[in-house]
Steps between C-alpha positions, in 0.01 A plus 500: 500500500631143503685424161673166519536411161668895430889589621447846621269723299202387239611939332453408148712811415866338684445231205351675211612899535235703285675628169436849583672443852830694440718265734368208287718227418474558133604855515834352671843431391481177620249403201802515271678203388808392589651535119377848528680565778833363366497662186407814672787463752735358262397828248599757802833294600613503127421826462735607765787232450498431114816324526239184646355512152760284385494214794126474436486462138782248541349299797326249308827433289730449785678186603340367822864514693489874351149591667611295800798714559306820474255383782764466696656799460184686552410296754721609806490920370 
């Protein structure tokens, strides 16, 4: 079968998975947004170093040459 016009495959279920498929897309991790995914990483690194607490309340108040300085430090760990 000669499809010119198709790259591949014309299988309807690589580009729309049934729901009830269990490896489809939507029952994935990779469905999540990436602000879920930072405050759910942030949550777990906070929760074992609360000292960070501090620097990321205080981020948005920080002098730019402040901030600056800390990405460098962190930078070459």
């Amino acid at each position: 079968m000669n499809t010119p016009d198709r790259i591949r495959t014309c299988d309807l279920r690589f580009r729309k998975p049934t729901p009830e498929n269990p490896k489809s897309l939507s029952n994935q991790d990779v469905t999540k947004t990436g602000k879920t995914d930072l405050a759910e990483n942030l949550a777990l690194i906070l929760a074992e170093h609360p000292e960070l607490e501090q620097i990321v309340l205080a981020w948005p108040r920080l002098p730019e040459n402040i901030k600056a300085g800390i990405k460098v430090l962190v930078q070459y760990l």
